[in-house]
TORKE-947831 format. One record per residue (C-alpha): residue number from 1; x, y, z. Coordinates in steps of 0.2 Angstrom, whole numbers, plus 5000, padded with zeros to 4 digits. Each point is the difference from the previous one (the first is absolute). Layout:
{resi: NUM&xx: X&yy: Y&zz: Z} $
...
This chain:
{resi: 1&xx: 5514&yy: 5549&zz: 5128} $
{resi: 2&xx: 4997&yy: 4992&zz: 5016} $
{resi: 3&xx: 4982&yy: 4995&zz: 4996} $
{resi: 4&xx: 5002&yy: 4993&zz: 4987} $
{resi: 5&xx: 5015&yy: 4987&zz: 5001} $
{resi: 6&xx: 4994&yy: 4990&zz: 5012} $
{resi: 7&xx: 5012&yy: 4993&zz: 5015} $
{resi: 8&xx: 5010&yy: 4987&zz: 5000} $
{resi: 9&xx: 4996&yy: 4981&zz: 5008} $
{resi: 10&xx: 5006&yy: 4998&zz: 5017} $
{resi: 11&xx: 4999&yy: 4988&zz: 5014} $
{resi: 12&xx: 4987&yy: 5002&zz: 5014} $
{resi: 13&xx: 5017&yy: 5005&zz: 5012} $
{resi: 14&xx: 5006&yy: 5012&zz: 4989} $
{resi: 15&xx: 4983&yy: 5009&zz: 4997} $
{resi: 16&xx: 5003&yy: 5020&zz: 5001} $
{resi: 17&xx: 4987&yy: 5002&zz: 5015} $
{resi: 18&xx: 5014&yy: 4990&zz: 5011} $
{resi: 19&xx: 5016&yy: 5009&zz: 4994} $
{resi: 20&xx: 4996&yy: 5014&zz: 5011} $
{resi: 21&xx: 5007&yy: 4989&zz: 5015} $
{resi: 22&xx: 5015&yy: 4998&zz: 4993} $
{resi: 23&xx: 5015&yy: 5009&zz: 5007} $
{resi: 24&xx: 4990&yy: 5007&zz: 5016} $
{resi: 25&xx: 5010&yy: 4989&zz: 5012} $
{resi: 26&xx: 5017&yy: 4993&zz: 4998} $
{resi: 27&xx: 5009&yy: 4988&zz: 5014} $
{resi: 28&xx: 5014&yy: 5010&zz: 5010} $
{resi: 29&xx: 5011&yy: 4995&zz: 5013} $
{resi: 30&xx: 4991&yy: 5008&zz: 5014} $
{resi: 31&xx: 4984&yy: 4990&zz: 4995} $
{resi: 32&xx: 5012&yy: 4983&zz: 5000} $
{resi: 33&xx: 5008&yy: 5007&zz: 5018} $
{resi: 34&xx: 4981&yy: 5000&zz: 5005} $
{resi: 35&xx: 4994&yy: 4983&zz: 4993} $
{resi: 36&xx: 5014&yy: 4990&zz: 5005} $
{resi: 37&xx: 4998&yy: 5000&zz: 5016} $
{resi: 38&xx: 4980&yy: 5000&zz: 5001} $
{resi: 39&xx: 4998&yy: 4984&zz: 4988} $
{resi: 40&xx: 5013&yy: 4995&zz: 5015} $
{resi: 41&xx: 4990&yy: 5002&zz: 5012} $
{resi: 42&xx: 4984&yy: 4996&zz: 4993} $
{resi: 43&xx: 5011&yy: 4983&zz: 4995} $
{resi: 44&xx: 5001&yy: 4997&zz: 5018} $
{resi: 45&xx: 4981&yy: 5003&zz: 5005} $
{resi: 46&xx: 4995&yy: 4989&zz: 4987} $
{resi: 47&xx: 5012&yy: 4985&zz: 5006} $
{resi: 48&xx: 4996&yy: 5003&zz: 5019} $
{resi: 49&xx: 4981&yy: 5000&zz: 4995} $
{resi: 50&xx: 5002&yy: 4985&zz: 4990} $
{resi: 51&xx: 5009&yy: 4992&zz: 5016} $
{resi: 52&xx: 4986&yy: 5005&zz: 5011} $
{resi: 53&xx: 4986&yy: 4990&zz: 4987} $
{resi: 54&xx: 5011&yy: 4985&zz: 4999} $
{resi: 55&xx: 5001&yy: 5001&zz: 5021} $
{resi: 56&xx: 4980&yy: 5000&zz: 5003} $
{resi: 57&xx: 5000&yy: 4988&zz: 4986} $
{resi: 58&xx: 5010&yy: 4988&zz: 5010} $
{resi: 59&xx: 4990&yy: 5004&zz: 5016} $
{resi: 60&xx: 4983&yy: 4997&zz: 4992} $
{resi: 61&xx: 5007&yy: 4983&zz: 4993} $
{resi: 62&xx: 5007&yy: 4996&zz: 5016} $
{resi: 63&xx: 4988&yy: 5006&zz: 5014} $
{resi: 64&xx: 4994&yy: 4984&zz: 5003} $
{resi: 65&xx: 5013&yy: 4989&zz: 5005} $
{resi: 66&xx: 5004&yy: 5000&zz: 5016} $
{resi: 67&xx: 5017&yy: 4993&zz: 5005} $
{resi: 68&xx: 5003&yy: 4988&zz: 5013} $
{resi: 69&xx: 5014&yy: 4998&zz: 5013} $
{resi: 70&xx: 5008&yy: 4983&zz: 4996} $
{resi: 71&xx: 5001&yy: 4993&zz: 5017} $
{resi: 72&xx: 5003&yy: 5003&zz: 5018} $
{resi: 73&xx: 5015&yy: 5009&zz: 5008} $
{resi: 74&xx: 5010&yy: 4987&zz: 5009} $
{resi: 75&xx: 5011&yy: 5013&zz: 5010} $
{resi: 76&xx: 4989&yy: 5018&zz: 4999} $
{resi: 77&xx: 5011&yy: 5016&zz: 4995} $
{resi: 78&xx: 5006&yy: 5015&zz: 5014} $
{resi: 79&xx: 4990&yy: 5013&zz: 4998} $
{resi: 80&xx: 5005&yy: 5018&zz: 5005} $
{resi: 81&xx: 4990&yy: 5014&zz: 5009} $
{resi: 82&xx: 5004&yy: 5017&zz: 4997} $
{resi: 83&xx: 4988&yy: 5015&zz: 5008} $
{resi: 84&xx: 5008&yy: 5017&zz: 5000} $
{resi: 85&xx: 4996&yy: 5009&zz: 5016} $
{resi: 86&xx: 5000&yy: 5018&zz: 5001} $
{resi: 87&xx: 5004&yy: 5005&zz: 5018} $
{resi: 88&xx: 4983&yy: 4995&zz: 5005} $
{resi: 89&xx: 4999&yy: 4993&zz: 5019} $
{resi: 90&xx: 4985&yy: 4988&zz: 4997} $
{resi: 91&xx: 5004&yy: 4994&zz: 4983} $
{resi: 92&xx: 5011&yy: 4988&zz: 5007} $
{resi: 93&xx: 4987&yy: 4991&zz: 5011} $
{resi: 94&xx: 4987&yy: 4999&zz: 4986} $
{resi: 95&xx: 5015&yy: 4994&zz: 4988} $
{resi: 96&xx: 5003&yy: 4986&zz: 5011} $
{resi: 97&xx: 4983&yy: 4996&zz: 5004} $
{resi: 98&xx: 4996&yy: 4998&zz: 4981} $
{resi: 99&xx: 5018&yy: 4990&zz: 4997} $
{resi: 100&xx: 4994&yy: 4987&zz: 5012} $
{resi: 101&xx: 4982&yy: 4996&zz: 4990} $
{resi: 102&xx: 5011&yy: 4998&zz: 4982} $
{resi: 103&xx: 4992&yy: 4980&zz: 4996} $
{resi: 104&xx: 5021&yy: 4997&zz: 4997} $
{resi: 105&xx: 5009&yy: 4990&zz: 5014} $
{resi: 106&xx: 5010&yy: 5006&zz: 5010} $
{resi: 107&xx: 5018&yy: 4992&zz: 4993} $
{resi: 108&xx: 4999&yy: 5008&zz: 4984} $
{resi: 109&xx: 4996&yy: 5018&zz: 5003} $
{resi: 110&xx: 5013&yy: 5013&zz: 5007} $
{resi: 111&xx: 4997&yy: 5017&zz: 5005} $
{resi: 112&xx: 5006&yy: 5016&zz: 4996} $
{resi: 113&xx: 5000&yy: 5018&zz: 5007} $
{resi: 114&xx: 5008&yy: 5015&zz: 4989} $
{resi: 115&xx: 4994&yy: 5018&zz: 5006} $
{resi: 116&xx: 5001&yy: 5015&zz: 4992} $
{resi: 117&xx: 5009&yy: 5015&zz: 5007} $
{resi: 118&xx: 4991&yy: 5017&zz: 5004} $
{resi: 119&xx: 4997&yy: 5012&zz: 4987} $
{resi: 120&xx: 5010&yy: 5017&zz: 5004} $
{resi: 121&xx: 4996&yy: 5017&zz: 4994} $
């Protein structure tokens, strides 16, 4: 009988040769514990590399101007020298030696000394 009535019309997606999918995977609650948080994470990746794009962006539309200082200092800043010494009887001498050649007078540099205690077993 099945030869001759002939089938019945059906549309391209419902054609027999794809109904053997059907019903081979269903969506459980393991499977949505397990995609939550990946599509979270892969959520993040994409934002972070679309932030690291939009930063070379601005550096390769920016890389050419050079910004310059609007003027002169009148009064110039103190600045602050900090060289840890580790109990080292000759670091002192070179320290001071290369403190004195800085190009930064005198008035507006001070010196500082912190050491650092032994190491005990």
């Amino acid at each position: 009988m099945m030869l001759i009535i002939p089938p019945k019309p059906t549309r391209f997606y419902q054609l027999p040769g794809f109904d053997h999918w059907n019903g081979l995977y269903h969506l459980n609650g393991f499977d949505i514990f397990i995609l939550v948080p990946y599509l979270a994470i892969l959520s993040i990746l994409a934002i972070y590399g679309i932030h690291r794009y939009h930063l070379v962006f601005l550096y390769l539309k920016n890389k050419h101007k050079i910004q310059k200082p609007k003027g002169v200092l009148a009064v110039k800043p103190k600045v602050t020298v900090q060289l840890p010494i580790y109990n080292e009887m000759y670091v002192v001498n070179v320290w001071s030696k290369r403190h004195a050649a800085f190009a930064i007078p005198e008035s507006c540099w001070k010196s500082s000394f912190w050491t650092i205690p032994p190491m005990r077993p």
